[in-house]
C-alpha positions in Angstrom: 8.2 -55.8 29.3 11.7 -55.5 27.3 14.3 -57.7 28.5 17.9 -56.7 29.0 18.8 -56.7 25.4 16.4 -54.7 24.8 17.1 -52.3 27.7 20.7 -52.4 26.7 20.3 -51.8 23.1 17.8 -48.5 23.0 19.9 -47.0 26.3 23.1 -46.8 23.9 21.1 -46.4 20.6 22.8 -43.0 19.7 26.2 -44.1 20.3 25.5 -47.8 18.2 24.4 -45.0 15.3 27.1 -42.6 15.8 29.8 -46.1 16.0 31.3 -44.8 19.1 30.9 -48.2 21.0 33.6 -51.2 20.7 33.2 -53.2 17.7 31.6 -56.2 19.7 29.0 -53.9 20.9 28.5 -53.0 17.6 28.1 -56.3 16.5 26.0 -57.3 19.3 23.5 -54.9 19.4 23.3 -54.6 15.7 22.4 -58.5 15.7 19.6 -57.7 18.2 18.2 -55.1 16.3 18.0 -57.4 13.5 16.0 -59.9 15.4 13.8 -57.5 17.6 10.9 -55.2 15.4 10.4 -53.1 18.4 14.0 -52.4 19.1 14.8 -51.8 15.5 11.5 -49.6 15.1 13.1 -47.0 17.8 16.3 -47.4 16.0 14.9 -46.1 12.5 13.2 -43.5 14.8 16.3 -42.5 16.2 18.5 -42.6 13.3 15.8 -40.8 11.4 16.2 -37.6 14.2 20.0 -37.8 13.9 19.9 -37.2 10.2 17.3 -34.5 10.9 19.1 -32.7 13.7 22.6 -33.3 12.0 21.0 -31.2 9.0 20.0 -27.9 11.0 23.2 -27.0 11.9 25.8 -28.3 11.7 27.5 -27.2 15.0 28.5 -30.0 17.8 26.4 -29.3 21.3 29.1 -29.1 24.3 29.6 -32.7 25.6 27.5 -31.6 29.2 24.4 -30.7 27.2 24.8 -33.8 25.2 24.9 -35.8 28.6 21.7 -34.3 29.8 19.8 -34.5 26.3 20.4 -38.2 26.4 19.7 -38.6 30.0 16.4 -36.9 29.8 15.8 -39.3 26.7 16.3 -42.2 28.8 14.1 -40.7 31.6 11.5 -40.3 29.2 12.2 -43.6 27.7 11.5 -45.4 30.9 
């Protein structure tokens, strides 16, 4: 069972890739990625479907479908 580094670093993966958490936040969950294969493996995973998505568009989904994207990421996370 993850612990809750692990919790807390894949529940704010997407905002650790897109740098829109405080830089010791940052710096903390980027340390735990680099110390935790399983955590880092979902970040690769992750970072691969932002490239992806980031590609086929271009356009920025309103902030309320963002919200329940990543909530229903987290859901199916659990």
């Amino acid at each position: 069972m993850p612990g809750r580094e692990c919790e807390e670093a894949l529940d704010r993966l997407f905002e650790y890739i897109d740098d829109e958490l405080p830089q010791d936040e940052l710096q903390r969950i980027g340390a735990h990625l680099k110390t935790c294969p399983p955590c880092e493996a979902e970040h690769q995973i992750k970072e691969r479907i932002k490239n992806l998505t980031s590609r086929a568009g271009g356009q920025t989904a309103p902030e309320e479908m963002r919200a329940r994207i990543l909530e229903s990421i987290r859901s199916a996370s659990a």
